[in-house]
Legacy VTK file of the C-alpha trace (Angstrom):
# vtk DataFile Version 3.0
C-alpha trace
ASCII
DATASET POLYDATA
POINTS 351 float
34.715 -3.028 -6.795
32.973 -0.037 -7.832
30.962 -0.958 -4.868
27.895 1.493 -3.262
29.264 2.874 0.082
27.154 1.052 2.289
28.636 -2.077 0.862
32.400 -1.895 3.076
29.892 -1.497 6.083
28.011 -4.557 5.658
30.863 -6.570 4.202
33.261 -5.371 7.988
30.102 -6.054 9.970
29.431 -9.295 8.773
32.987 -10.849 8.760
32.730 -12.418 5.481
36.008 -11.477 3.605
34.976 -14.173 0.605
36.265 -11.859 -2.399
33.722 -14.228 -4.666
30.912 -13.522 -2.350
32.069 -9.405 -2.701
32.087 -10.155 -6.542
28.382 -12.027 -6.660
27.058 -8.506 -4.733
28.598 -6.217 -7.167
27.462 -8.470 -10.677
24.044 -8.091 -8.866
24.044 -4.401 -8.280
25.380 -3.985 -11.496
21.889 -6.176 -13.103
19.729 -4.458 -11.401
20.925 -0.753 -11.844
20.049 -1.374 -15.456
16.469 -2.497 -14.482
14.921 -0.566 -12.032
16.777 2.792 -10.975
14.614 4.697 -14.259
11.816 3.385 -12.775
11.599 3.656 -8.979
15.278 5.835 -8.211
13.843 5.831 -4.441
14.791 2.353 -3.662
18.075 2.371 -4.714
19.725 2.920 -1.650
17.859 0.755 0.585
17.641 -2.457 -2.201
21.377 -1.943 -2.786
22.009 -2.155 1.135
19.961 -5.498 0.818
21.552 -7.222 -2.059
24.926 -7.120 -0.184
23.352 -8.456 3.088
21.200 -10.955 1.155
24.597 -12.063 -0.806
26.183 -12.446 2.354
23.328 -14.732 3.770
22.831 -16.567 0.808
26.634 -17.436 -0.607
28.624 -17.294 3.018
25.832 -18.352 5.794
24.042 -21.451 4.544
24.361 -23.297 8.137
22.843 -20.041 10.117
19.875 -19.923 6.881
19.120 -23.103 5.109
16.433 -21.593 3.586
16.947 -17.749 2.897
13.630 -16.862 0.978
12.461 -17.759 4.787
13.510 -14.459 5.863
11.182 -12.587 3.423
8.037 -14.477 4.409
5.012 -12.524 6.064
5.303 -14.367 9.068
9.215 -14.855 9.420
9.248 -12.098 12.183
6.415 -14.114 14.498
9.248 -17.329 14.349
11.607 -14.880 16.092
9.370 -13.995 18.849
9.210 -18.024 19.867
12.993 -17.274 20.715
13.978 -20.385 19.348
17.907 -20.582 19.327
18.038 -21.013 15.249
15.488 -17.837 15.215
17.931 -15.856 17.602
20.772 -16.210 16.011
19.148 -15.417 12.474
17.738 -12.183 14.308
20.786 -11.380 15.862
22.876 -11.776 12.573
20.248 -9.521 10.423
20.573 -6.427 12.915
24.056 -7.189 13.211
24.396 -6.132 9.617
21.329 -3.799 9.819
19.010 -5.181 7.477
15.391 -5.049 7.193
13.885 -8.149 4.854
11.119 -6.793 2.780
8.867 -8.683 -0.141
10.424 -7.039 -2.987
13.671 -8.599 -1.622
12.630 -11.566 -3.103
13.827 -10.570 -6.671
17.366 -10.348 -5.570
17.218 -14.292 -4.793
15.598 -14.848 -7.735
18.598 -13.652 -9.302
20.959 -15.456 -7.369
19.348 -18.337 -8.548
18.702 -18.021 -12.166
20.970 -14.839 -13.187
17.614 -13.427 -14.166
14.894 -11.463 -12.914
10.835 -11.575 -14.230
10.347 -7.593 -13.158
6.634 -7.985 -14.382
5.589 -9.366 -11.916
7.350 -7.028 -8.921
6.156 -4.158 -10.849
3.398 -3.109 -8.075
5.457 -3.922 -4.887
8.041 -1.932 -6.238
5.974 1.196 -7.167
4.548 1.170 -3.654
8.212 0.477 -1.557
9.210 3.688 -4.114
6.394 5.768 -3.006
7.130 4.820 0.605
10.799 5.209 0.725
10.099 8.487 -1.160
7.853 9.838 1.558
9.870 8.283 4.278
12.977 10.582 3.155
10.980 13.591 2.648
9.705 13.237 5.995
13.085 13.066 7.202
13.943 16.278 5.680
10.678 18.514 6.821
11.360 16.942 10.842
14.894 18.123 10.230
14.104 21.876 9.451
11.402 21.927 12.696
13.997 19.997 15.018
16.352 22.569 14.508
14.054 24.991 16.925
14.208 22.353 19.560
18.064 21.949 19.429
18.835 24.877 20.712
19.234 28.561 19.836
22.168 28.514 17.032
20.222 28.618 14.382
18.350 32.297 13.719
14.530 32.745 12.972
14.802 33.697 9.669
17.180 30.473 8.483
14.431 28.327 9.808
11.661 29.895 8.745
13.071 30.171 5.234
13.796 26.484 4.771
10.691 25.913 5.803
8.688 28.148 3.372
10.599 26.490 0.855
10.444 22.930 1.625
6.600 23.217 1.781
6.534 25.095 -1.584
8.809 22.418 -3.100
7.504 19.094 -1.090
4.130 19.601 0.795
2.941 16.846 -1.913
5.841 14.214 -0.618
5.440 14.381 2.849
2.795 13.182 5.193
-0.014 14.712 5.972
0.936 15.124 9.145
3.553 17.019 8.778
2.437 19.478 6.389
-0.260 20.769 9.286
2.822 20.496 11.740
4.777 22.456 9.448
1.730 25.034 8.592
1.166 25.554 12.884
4.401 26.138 13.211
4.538 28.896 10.740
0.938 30.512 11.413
2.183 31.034 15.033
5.330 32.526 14.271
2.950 35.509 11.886
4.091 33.565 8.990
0.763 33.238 5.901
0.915 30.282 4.065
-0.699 29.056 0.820
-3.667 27.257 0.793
-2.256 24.857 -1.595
0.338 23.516 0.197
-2.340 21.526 2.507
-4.199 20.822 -0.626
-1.519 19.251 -2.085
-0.622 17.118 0.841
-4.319 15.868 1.096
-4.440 15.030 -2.876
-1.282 13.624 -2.767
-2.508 11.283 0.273
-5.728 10.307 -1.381
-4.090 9.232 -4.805
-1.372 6.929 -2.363
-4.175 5.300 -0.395
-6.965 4.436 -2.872
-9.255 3.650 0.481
-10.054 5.558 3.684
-7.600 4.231 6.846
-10.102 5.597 8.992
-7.807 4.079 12.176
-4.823 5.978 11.010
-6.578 9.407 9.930
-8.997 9.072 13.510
-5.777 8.879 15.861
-3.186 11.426 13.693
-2.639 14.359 14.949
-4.814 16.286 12.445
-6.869 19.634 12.784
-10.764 18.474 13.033
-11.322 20.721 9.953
-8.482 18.687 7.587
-9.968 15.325 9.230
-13.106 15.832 8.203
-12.401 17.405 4.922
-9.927 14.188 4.266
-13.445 11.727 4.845
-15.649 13.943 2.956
-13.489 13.689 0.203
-13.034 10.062 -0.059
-16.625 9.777 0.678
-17.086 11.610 -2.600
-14.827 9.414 -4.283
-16.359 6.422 -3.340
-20.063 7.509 -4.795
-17.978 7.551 -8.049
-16.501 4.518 -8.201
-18.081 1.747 -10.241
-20.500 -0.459 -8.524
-17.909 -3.487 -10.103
-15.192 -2.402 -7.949
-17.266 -1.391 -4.623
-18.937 -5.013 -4.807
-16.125 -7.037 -5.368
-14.161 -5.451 -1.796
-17.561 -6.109 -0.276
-18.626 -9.308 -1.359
-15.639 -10.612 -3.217
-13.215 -10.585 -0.852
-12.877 -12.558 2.532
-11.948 -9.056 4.230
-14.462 -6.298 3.974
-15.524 -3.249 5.411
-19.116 -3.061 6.207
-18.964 0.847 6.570
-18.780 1.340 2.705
-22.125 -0.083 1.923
-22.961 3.433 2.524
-21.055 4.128 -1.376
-23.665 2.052 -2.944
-26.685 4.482 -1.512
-27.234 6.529 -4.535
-27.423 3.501 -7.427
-31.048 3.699 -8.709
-32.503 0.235 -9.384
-32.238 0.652 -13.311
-28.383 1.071 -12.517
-28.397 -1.815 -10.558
-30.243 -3.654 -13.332
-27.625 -2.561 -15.900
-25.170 -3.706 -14.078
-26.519 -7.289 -12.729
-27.378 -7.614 -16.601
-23.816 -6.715 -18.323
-21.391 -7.647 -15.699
-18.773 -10.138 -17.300
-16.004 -11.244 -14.916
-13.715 -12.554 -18.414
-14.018 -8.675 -19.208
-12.505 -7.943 -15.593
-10.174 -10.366 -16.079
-8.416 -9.197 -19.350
-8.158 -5.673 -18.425
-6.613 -6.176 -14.909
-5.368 -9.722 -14.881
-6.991 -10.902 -12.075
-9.697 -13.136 -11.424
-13.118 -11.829 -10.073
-15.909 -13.367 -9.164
-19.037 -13.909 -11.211
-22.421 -12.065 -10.792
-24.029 -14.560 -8.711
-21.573 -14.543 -6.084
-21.190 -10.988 -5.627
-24.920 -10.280 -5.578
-26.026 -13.199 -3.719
-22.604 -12.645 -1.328
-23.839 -8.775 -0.947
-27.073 -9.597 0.315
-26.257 -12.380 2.449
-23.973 -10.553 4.499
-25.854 -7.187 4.730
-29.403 -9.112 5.166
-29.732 -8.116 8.641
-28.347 -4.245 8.324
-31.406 -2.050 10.514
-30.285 1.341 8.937
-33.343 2.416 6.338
-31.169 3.859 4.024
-28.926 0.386 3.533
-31.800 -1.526 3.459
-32.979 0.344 0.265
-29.831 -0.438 -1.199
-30.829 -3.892 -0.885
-34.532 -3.527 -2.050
-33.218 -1.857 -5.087
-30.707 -5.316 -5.682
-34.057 -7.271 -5.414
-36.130 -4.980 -7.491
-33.606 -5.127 -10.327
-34.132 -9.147 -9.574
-37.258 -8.861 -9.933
-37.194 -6.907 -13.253
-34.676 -9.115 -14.956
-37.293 -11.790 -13.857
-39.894 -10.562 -16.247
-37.351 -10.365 -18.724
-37.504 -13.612 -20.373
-37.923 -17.555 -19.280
-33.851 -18.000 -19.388
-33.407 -14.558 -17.165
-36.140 -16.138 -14.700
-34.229 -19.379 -14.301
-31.098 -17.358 -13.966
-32.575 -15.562 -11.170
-33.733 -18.680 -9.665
-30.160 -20.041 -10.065
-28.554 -17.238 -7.845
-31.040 -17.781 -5.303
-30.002 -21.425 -5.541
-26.401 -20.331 -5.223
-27.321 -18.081 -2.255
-29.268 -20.982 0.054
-26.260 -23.312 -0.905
-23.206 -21.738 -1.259
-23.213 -18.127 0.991
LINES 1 352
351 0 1 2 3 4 5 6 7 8 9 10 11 12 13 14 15 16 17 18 19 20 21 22 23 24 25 26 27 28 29 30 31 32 33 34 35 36 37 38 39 40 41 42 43 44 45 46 47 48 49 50 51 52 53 54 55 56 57 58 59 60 61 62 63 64 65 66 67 68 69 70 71 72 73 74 75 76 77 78 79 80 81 82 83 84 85 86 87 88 89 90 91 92 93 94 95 96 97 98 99 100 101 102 103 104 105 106 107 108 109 110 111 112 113 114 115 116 117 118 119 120 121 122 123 124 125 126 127 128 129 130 131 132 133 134 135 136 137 138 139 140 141 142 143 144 145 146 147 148 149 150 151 152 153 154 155 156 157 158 159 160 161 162 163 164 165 166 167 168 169 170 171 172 173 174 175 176 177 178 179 180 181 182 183 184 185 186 187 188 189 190 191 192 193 194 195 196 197 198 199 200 201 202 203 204 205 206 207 208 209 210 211 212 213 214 215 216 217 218 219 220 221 222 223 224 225 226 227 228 229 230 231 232 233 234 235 236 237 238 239 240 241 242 243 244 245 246 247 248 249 250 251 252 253 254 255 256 257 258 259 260 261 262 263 264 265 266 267 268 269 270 271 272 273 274 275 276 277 278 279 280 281 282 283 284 285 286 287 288 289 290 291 292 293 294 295 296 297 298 299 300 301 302 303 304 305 306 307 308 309 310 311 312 313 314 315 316 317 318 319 320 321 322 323 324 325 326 327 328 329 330 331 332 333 334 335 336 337 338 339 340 341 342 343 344 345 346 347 348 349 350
């Protein structure tokens, strides 16, 4: 079959012995090497492992999964914890053949049932499952080197530390944060100097994967308080860069938000404010990103509805700057009065 390895695994696990079923896996591996292995190589092993499980599901066990795009949706794993016998056996069968449904998955039933694939619109899941399976196999490799000084004494000091050094000089931007300082302790205390830039370039690395503080997730890592800190100060410094568009549609154009990052918008003067009350055009937004953002008068009269009743000085000048551009854009002209009025309207009736 020209089949990937994992394939006679999944095919002897499962039981299904359906030559056309082994034939509809390999035409599908075969469509989708041409598409995507340029593009995001990382994947390749673990979306190959889950076209032959999915082709299994879908062509052989239509009584056990009436519905197999049910298996990809966000809340498919909460059905299994209700233990319901159609959800057991569905759960059992999936770790049976070792397969983990994920979102992107969806494309390979979208190919099953139209023999084509729209990869426009996957184009962002996939970059991020890349990234992730990326990092996950890089970690793998660094926790390999360091477990080899917990597995006994067969492998000499200068092996280890040498694939260390060289991992970190080849990978400390693919691998966890984490694990760089884990790998850094571990040589400091064996006498071993490291470069600087091996921590920078985990930290940069880090930022440009998660475009927004996880404060939950850098708080509880196991992180020096120096490379914690460092990690906040510099995304605190991002963030009084960013636009005011983008900062005030994640906190008043979205239904989640995270009041913390009001603190970003501290350093706007009023006249910026003005300009940007004054010029904002969601259709603009919308042609250069392709989605749809709300317009001015929700986002301002959103912001200062929810942060009305903030006691901390410095937030509440954030606010009496919004108002003072108001105010300004007031004087303006008649139409920019009514306007004004208008979002006030919008704020008593709508936020």
């Amino acid at each position: 079959m020209a089949r990937p390895l994992s394939f006679e695994h999944i095919f002897i696990a499962s039981d299904c012995a359906n030559i056309r079923v082994m034939r509809k896996a390999r035409w599908a591996v075969e469509y989708f090497t041409g598409i995507l292995w340029d593009n995001w190589p990382n994947i390749r092993e673990s979306f190959e492992h889950a076209i032959a499980a999915l082709t299994i599901i879908y062509y052989s066990k239509k009584d056990l999964f009436p519905d197999p795009s049910s298996l990809l949706a966000d809340d498919y794993y909460k059905h299994l914890v209700a233990e319901s016998p159609v959800h057991s056996a569905q759960y059992t069968f999936i770790r049976k053949i070792g397969y983990n449904p994920a979102p992107h998955h969806s494309m390979i039933l979208d190919f099953f049932r139209h023999g084509t694939v729209d990869i426009g619109i996957y184009t962002g899941i996939l970059q991020v499952s890349d990234d992730n399976e990326r990092l996950s196999r890089f970690n793998h490799q660094c926790d390999e080197i360091l477990h080899q000084t917990s597995s006994g004494f067969f492998v000499s000091q200068e092996q280890i530390l040498g694939d260390l050094r060289e991992f970190l000089s080849q990978h400390s931007g693919d691998i966890s944060i984490g694990k760089v300082c884990s790998a850094i302790d571990f040589l400091k205390r064996c006498d071993i100097e490291v470069d600087s830039m091996h921590l920078e370039s985990a930290i940069q690395s880090h930022i440009n994967r998660e475009p927004k503080l996880d404060t939950y997730s850098i708080d509880f890592s196991e992180l020096p308080d120096a490379v914690r800190d460092d990690i906040k100060n510099r995304y605190e410094a991002r963030g009084l860069s960013e636009p005011i568009s983008s900062l005030m549609r994640r906190l008043a154009g979205e239904s989640s938000w995270d009041p913390d990052e009001i603190r970003l918008l501290r350093d706007h003067s009023e006249n910026e404010w003005l300009e940007w009350i004054s010029s904002y055009n969601p259709e603009q937004g919308t042609r250069k990103s392709g989605e749809s953002y709300s317009n001015v008068f929700h986002l301002v009269g959103t912001f200062l509805k929810r942060f009305a009743s903030l006691t901390d000085d410095n937030d509440q000048a954030i606010l009496a700057k919004i108002r003072g551009a108001l105010g300004l854009l007031r004087a303006r002209s008649t139409v920019d009065r009514l306007r004004v009025e208008m979002l006030f309207n919008y704020m008593k009736n709508r936020c």
